[in-house]
N, C-alpha and C positions, 0 to 999 in steps of 0.2 A: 644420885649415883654414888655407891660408895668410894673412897678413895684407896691409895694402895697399902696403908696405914691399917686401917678399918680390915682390908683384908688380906693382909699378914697375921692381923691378929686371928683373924679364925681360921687360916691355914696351921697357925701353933696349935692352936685348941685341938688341930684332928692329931696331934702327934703329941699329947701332953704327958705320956708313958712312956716316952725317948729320954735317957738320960744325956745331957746336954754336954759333959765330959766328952760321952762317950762319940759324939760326933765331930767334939774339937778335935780329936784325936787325929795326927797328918795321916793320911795314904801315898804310896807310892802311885804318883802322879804315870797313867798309862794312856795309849790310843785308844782305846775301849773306853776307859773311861770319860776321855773328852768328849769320845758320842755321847756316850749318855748324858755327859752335861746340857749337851747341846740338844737332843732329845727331850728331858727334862724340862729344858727350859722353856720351850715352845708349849710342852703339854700346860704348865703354871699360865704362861698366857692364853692359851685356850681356854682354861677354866675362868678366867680372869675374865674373857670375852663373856663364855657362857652365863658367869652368876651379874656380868652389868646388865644382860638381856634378859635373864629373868627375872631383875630387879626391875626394870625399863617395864616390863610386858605386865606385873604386878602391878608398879604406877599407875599405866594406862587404866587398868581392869577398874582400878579403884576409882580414877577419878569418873570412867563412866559410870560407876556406880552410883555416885554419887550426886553425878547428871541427870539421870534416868530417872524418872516415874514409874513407879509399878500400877498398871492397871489394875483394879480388882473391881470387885462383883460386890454388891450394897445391896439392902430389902430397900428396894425403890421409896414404902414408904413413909421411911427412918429419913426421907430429904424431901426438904422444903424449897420455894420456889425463891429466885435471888430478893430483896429488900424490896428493889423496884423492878415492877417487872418491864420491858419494854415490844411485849404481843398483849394484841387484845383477844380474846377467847379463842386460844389455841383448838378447842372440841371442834368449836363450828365453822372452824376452817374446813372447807370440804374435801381439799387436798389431803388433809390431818388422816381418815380414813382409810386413803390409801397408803399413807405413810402407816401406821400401825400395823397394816396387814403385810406390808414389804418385812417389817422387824420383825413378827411374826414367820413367816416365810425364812427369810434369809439371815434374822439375826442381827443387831445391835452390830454395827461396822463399825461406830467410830466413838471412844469412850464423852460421857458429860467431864467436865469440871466441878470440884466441890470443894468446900470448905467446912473442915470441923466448926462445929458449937460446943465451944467452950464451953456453956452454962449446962450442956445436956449430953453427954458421952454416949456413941457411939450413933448422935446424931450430925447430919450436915445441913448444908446450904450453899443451893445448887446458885453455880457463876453464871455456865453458859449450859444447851445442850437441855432447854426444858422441852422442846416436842419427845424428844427421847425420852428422859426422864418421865413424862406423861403416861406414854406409849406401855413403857416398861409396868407404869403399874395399874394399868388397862392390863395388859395383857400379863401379869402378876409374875411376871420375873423380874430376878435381879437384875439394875442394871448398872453396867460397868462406867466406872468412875475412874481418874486419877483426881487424889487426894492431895492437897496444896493449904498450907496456910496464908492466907488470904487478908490484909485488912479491908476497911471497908473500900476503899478508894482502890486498892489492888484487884478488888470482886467486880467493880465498875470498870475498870480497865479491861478487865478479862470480856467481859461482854463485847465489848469493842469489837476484840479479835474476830467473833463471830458475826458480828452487826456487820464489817466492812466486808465479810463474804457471802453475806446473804441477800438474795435480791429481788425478795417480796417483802422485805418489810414498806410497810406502806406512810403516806405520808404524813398521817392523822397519829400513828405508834410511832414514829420519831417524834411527833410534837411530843404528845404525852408523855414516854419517855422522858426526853430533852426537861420539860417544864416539872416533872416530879424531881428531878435531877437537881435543878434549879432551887427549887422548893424545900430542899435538903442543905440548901448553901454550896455547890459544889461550881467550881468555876467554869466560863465558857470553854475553855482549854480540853479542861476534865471531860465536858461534857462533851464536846467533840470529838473525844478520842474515843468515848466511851460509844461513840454511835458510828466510828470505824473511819472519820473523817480525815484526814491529814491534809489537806489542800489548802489553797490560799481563801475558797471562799467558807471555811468552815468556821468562822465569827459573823458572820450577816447571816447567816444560813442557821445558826443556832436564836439568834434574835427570832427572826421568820417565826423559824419552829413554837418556841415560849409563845410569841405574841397569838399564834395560829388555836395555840391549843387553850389558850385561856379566852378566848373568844365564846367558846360551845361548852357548856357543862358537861363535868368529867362524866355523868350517867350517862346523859343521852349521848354522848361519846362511844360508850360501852354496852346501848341499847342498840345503835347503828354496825359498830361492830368495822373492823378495818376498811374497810371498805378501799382494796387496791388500787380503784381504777381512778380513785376520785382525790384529784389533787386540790395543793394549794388554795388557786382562783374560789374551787366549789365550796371549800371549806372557808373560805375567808366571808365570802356571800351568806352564807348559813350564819357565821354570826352575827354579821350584817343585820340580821333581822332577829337578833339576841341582844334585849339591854343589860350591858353593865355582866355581862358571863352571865345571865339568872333568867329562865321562864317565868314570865308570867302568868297567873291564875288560870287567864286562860288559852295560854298557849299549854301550858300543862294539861292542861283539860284533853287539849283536841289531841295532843301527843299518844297521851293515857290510851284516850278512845281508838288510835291508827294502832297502837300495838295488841290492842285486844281484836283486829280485823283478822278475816280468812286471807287477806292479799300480803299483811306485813308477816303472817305467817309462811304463806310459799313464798316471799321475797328472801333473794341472799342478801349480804351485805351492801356491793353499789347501789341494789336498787331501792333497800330501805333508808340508805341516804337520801334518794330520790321524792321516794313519797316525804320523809322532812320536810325537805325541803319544800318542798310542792305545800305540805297545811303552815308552815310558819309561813310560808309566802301570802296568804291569804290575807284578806282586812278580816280584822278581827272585829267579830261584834260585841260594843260594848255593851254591860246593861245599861237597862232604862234609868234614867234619873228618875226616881217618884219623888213627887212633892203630895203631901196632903194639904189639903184648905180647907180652915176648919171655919163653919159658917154660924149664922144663929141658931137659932134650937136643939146645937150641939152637932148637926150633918158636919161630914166629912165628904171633899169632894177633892179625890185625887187625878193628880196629874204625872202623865209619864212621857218624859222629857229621852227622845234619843236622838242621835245626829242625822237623821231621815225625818223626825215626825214628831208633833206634842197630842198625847190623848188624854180626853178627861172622860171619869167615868164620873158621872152624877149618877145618884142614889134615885129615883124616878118615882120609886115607892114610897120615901120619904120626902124629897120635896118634888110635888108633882105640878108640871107646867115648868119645870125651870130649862129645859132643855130646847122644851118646843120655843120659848120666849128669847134664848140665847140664838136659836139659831134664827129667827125672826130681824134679832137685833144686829147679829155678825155683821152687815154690809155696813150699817153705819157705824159698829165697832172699829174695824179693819178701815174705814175714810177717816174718822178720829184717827188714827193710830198714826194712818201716812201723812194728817196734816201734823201730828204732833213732831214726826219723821223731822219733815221740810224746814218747820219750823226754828227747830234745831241744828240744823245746817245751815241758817244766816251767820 
């Protein structure tokens, strides 16, 4: 606000062609002329009123200017998705679908978040607001962004806002999330704000999260797919039957063989959890032990050793009578065998 100082002085400046004499100069003091003093006087405070209000109304204008975000319009895509992202396949969400065709219809409602890239002009890097962002360049308009500079931990924060409003995210994409979050050094704090948490259980609940997500391997995470309906319990059990976070040979195997099926094909998300679930739960069959036995005249006679059963294949054409003679002799083999058992157990 200016003071009265301030504006005296620019009350002179509009009169600066008035010789200053010439106003020293006395008047005979009359009633007309007291009005007008008095007249005068009041109009000097009215102006006085008027230019502290259009100073005040200036201030205002400025500092909301200054507050404010300008929306704009961006080639969708000129923007990349946030560092981490925390949805797993936005496409094949089936909901997804009919979200594009609403933005399509009606229009982009509500602007993304972005952040310039430094290293690359007049590229960004989207905070929050990636179905949109998606959506927009499916359907190959621009879409509307406010622009914010952003550090990394600022961009993680901003997700937040959006995480704590949104209420499919599921509970396999907050592990994952949470544990890349993790994974990056970033604190349990951070990492709970950043998944929209503020409650008193949002440090057990980020543990939970980590320990859940590094149970099940990030693919077959990402093979499965969000899968909403399927919480904690199901997910903790699946890894249950995963050693050390890692498929083995042949769990990879039968996994392979379930997503090349016609059923994991019309399956959505909870129910391709399901079928996992359902082949890892299985006894896996190991292979055979073989063992060769290498005999005189140079035969080989192998044996295949598995946790059901031992088979030996003898060569029949090479040494002939050896099979008929073996089983001849089994009974007294197998009474050797159990005395030698017994004997061993004094």
């Amino acid at each position: 606000m200016t003071n009265p100082r301030e504006r005296n002085q620019r009350m002179k400046s509009l009169f600066a062609g008035v010789n200053p004499d010439d106003l020293a100069k006395p008047a005979a003091p009359s009633v007309a002329d007291a009005d007008k003093r008095r007249v005068g006087s009041a109009a000097v405070k009215s102006m006085d009123r008027a230019f502290v209000s259009i100073e005040e109304e200036n201030r205002r204008l400025h500092d909301q200017l200054l507050s404010s975000e300008v929306i704009v319009e961006l080639d969708p895509e000129r923007v990349i998705p946030s560092f981490v992202n925390d949805r797993l396949d936005i496409e094949g969400d089936r909901s997804f679908q009919a979200f594009v065709e609403g933005i399509k219809e009606a229009g982009q409602k509500l602007p993304i978040l972005v952040r310039p890239l430094p290293d690359k002009p007049g590229h960004y890097q989207a905070a929050y607001g990636h179905r949109r962002l998606r959506a927009c360049q499916i359907l190959k308009r621009p879409v509307k962004a406010i622009v914010r500079a952003l550090s990394d931990e600022e961009l993680v924060k901003s997700q937040g806002i959006e995480n704590s409003e949104r209420l499919n995210l599921s509970f396999i994409e907050q592990a994952l999330f949470a544990l890349a979050l993790k994974a990056r050094g970033y604190s349990r704090e951070l990492i709970s704000e950043a998944l929209g948490r503020k409650d008193g259980q949002k440090m057990a609940y980020i543990s939970i999260l980590t320990n859940a997500a590094a149970l099940v391997p990030a693919d077959l995470i990402r093979l499965i797919g969000p899968a909403s309906a399927i919480g904690r319990p199901k997910w903790e059990k699946l890894g249950s039957l995963i050693k050390d976070g890692r498929l083995s040979p042949e769990q990879s195997n039968a996994v392979e063989g379930l997503v090349r099926s016609l059923e994991w094909e019309a399956s959505d998300s909870d129910q391709r959890f399901g079928l996992v679930l359902d082949v890892l739960g299985r006894p896996v069959k190991s292979e055979p032990d073989i063992t060769e036995i290498h005999v005189a005249g140079g035969h080989v006679i192998v044996a295949r050793r598995s946790s059901a059963a031992t088979k030996f294949a003898i060569p029949d054409d090479r040494i002939p009578g050896l099979s008929a003679w073996l089983v001849q002799r089994l009974p007294e083999l197998v009474e050797e065998f159990q005395s030698t058992q017994r004997g061993g157990e004094r």
